[in-house]
C-alpha positions in Angstrom: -14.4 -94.4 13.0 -13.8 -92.3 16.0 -14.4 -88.6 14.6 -15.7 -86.4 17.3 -16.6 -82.4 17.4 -16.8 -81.2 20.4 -19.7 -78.2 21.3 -18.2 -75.7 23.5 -19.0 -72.1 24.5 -19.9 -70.3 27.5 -22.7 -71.3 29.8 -26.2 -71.2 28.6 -25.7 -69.4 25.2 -27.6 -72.8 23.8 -24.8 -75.8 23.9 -26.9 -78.6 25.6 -30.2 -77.5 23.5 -28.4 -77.4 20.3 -26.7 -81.3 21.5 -29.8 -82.4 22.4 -31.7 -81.5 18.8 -28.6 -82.9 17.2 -28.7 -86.2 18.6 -33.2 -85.9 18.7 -32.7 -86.7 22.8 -32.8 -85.3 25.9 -29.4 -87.0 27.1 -28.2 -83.2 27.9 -29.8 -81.8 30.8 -30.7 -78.1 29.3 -30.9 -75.8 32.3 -31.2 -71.8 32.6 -27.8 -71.6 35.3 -24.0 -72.3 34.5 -22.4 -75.7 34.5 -25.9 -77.4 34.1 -23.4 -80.4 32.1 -20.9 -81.5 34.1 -20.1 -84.7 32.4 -19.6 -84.2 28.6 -22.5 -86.1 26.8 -21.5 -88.1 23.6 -24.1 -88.8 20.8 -23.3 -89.7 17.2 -25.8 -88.4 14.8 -26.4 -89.8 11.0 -24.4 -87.4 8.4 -27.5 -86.3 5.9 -26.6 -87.4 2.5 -29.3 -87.7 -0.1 -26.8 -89.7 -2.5 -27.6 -92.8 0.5 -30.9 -92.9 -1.3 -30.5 -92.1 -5.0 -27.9 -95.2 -5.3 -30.1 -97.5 -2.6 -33.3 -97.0 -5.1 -30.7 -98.0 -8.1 -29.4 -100.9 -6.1 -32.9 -102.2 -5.1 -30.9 -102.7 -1.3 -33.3 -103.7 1.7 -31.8 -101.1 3.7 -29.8 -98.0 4.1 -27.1 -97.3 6.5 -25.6 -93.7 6.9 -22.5 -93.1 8.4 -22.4 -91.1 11.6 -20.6 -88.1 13.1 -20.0 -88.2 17.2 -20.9 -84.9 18.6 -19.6 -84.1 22.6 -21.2 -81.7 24.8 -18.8 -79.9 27.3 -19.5 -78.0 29.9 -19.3 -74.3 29.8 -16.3 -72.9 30.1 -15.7 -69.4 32.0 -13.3 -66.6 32.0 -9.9 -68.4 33.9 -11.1 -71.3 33.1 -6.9 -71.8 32.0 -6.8 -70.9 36.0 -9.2 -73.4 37.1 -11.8 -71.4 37.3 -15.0 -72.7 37.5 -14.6 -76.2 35.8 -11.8 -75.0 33.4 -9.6 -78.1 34.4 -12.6 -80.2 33.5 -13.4 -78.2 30.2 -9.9 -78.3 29.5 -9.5 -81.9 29.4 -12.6 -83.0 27.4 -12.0 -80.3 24.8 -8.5 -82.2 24.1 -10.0 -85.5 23.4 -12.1 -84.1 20.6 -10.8 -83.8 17.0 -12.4 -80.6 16.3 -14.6 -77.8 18.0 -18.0 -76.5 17.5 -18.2 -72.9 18.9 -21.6 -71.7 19.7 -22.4 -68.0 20.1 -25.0 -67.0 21.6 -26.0 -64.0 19.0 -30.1 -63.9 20.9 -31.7 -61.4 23.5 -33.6 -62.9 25.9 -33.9 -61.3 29.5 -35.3 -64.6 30.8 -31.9 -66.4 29.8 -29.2 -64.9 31.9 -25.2 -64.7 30.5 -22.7 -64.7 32.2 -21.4 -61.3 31.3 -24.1 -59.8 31.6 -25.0 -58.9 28.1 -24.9 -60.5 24.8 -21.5 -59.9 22.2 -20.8 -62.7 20.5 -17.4 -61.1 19.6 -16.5 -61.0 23.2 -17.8 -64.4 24.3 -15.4 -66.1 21.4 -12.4 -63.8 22.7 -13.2 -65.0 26.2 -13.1 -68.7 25.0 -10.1 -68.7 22.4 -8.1 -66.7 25.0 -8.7 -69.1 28.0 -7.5 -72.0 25.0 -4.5 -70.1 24.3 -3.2 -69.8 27.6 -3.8 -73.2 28.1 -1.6 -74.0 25.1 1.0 -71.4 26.3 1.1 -73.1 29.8 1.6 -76.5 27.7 4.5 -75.5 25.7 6.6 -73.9 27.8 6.8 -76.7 30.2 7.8 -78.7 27.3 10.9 -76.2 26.4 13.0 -76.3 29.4 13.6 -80.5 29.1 13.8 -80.3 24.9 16.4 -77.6 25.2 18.3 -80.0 27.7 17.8 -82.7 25.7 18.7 -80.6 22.0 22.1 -79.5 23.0 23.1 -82.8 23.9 22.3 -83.9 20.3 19.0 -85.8 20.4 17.9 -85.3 17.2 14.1 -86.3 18.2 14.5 -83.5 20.9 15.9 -80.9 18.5 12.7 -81.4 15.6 10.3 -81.2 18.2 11.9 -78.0 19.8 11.8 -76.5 15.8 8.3 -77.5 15.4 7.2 -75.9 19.0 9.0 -72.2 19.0 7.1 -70.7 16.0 4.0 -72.5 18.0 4.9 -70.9 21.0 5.7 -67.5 19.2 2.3 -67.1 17.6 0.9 -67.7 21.4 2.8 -65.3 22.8 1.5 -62.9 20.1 -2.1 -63.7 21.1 -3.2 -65.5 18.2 -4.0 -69.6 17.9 -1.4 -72.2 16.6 -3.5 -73.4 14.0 -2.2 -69.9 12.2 1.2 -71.4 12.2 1.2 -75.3 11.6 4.2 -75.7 8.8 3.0 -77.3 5.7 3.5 -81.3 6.1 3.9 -81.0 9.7 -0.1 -81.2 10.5 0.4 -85.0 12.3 3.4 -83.9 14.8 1.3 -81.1 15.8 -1.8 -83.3 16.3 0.4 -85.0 19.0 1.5 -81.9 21.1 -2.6 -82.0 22.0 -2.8 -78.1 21.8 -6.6 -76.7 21.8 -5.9 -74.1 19.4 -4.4 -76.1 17.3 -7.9 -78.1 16.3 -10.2 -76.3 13.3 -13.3 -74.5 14.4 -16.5 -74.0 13.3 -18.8 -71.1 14.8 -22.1 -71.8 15.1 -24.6 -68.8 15.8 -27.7 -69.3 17.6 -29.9 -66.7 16.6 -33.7 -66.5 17.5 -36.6 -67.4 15.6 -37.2 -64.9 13.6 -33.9 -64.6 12.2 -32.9 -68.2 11.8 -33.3 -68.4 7.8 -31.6 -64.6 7.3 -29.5 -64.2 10.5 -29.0 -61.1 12.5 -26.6 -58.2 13.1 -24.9 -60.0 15.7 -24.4 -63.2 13.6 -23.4 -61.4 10.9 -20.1 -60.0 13.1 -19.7 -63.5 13.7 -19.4 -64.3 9.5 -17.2 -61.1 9.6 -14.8 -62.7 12.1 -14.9 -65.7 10.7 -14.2 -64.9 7.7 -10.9 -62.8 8.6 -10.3 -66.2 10.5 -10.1 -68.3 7.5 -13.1 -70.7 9.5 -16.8 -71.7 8.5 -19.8 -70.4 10.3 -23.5 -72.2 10.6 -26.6 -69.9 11.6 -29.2 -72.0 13.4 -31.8 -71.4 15.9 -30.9 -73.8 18.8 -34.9 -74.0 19.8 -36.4 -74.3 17.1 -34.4 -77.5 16.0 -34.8 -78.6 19.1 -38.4 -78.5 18.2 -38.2 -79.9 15.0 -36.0 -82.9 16.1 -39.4 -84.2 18.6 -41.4 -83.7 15.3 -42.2 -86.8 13.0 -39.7 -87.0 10.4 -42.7 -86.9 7.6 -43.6 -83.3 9.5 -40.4 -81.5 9.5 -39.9 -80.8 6.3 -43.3 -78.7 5.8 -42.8 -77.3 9.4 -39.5 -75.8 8.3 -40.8 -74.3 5.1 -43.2 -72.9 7.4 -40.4 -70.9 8.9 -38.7 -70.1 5.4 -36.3 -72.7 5.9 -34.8 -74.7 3.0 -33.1 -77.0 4.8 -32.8 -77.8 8.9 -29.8 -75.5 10.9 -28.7 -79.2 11.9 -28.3 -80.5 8.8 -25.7 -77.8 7.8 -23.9 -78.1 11.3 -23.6 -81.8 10.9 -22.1 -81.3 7.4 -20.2 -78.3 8.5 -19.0 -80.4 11.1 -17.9 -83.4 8.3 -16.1 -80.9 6.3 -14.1 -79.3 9.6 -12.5 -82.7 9.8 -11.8 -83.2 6.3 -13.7 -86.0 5.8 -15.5 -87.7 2.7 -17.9 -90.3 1.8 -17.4 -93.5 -0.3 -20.3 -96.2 -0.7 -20.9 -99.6 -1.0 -24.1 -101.0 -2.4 -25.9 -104.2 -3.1 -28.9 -105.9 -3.0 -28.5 -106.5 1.0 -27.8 -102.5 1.6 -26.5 -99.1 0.5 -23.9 -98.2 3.1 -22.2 -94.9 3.7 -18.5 -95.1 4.9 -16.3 -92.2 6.6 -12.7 -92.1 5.4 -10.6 -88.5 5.5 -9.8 -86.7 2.6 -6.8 -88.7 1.0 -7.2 -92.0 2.0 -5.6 -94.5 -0.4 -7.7 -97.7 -1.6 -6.5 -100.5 1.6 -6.9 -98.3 4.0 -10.5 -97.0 3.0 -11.5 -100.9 2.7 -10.0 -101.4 6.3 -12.6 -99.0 7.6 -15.1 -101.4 6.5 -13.1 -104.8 8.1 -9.3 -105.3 9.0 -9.0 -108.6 6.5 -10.0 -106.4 3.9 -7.1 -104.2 4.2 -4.6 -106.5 5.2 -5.7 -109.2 2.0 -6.5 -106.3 -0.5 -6.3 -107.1 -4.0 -8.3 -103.9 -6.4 -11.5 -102.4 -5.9 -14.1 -102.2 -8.5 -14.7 -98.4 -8.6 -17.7 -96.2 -10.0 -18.1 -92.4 -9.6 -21.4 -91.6 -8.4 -22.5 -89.7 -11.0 -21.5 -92.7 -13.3 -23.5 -95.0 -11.3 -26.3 -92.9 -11.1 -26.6 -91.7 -14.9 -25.7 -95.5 -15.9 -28.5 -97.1 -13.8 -25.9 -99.1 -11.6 -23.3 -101.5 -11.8 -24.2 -103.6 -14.8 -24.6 -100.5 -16.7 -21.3 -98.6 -16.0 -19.6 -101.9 -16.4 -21.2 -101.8 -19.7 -20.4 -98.0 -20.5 -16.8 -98.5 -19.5 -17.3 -96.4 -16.7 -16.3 -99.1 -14.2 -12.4 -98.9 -13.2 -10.4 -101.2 -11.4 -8.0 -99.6 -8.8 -4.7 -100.7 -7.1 -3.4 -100.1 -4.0 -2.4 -96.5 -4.9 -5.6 -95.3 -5.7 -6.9 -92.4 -3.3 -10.8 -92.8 -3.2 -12.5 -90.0 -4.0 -16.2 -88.5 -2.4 -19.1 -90.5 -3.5 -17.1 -93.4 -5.5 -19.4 -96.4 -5.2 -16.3 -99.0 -4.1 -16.5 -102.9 -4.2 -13.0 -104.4 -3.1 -11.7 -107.7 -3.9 -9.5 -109.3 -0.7 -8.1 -112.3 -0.3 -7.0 -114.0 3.2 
């Protein structure tokens, strides 16, 4: 499925070397001088889920198969970039094609790293971003009002609901603050259509160095602080040293990281971050041949989860044999939760739920 986050931020506060750890290449040239990615680089990167392996070990399967997140690097965006300034067109039009966005903040000194302003505030660099969205959105909108005002007092109905849903849009703009603080309850789909930037969720991502990459630093921690009053999730990694720890073998990255007081890699917990942003959840399959992850959003009802996996099997669905992981996993697999009664069989109503282990009957 086509879930995307797209990495954006001013230039060089880390967006190419985080991409480039994320997706273990060097498919994003990482240069020390602005607009070093002009073309936004697309990798998808496996969503870490230890569950993949618990129930594949159960299963006895030949192979597992996680499912994937797509992760877009944009080029930097500077201040008028809503202008046109330096590639803001460009930036403008990439970051609408993405379903949500991955802020980095640069929250590091480093005199051998220039910024763009000069000196580091992650605070000011987010301002400087979000503002150059908004006006973006605000330029969008009221070229939209004129022609739906036209259309609204000659009684288009279509004209007069989209004119409702745009004004307190086009309100909170005005008032400097994104749309996604005012999307009416219900109304999140019409919104999704009007394309605004502000309108997507955001995750900030601080890029701390080395030495603060388990704990954090003051400037990340203004960062938590603003997110926070925001309502949105923040992720403190170190943008180097994953990218060092993505070239390592995976058998050596787990020591390499404790070595650094690490639990768990910055990467991992952007990449689930990231899953969460979107609203999405995981439901598996799992037989002899493989254990499979699969991507559905929160709320997906039974056919429509088993189209993700093959059209007929939406279009001739039947039931789905359904276990809860935890079911599965404390009843040894299938045979056994069939046995404990913990095996339900679902209809077309059922809204799958993270981790249920699914097998859907279809017919064609």
């Amino acid at each position: 499925m086509g879930f995307n986050c797209g990495i954006v931020g001013l230039p060089n506060v880390g967006k190419s070397t985080l991409f480039n750890a994320l997706t273990a290449t060097v498919a994003a040239q990482a240069a020390n001088y602005p607009f070093c990615t002009i073309e936004p680089n697309v990798g998808r990167v496996a969503v870490p889920d230890p569950r993949l392996d618990v129930l594949a070990k159960i299963g006895k399967s030949v192979k597992t198969v996680p499912t994937s997140l797509e992760f877009v690097d944009i080029a930097g965006l500077v201040r008028g970039a809503a202008k046109g300034e330096g590639l803001g067109n460009q930036f403008l039009a990439n970051i609408r094609e993405v379903d949500a966005i991955i802020h980095v903040l640069r929250c590091f000194e480093d005199d051998d790293i220039t910024h763009v302003e000069g000196h580091i505030d992650p605070l000011r660099d987010a301002d400087t971003v979000e503002t150059e969205l908004m006006l973006a959105d605000l330029e969008s909108l009221q070229k939209r009002v004129p022609n739906l005002q036209k259309k609204a007092r000659g009684n288009d109905r279509a004209a007069a609901a989209e004119l409702a849903l745009i004004e307190p849009l086009l309100k909170v703009l005005e008032d400097g603050r994104p749309a996604r603080t005012a999307i009416p309850a219900g109304e999140e789909e019409a919104v999704r259509r009007l394309q605004l930037l502000t309108a997507k969720p955001v995750l900030y991502v601080c890029n701390v160095e080395e030495a603060s990459a388990a704990t954090g630093n003051a400037q990340s921690a203004r960062v938590a602080e603003m997110a926070a009053a925001q309502g949105a999730a923040h992720v403190i990694v170190s943008a180097a040293i994953e990218a060092e720890v993505a070239q390592l073998p995976a058998g050596e990255r787990e020591e390499f990281l404790e070595g650094l007081g690490l639990a768990d890699s910055g990467l991992d917990r952007v990449i689930r971050a990231g899953y969460d942003l979107l609203g999405l959840i995981t439901y598996f399959t799992c037989g002899p041949k493989e254990t499979r992850a699969w991507t559905i959003t929160r709320g997906t009802a039974a056919p429509a989860a088993a189209g993700v996996i093959h059209g007929d099997f939406e279009r001739g669905f039947i039931a789905c044999e359904t276990i809860a992981y935890d079911d599965y996993v404390a009843c040894n697999g299938e045979a056994g939760a069939r046995e404990a009664g913990k095996l339900r069989i679902e209809g077309r109503n059922y809204i799958v739920q993270d981790g249920d282990v699914l097998l859907f009957r279809f017919n064609v």
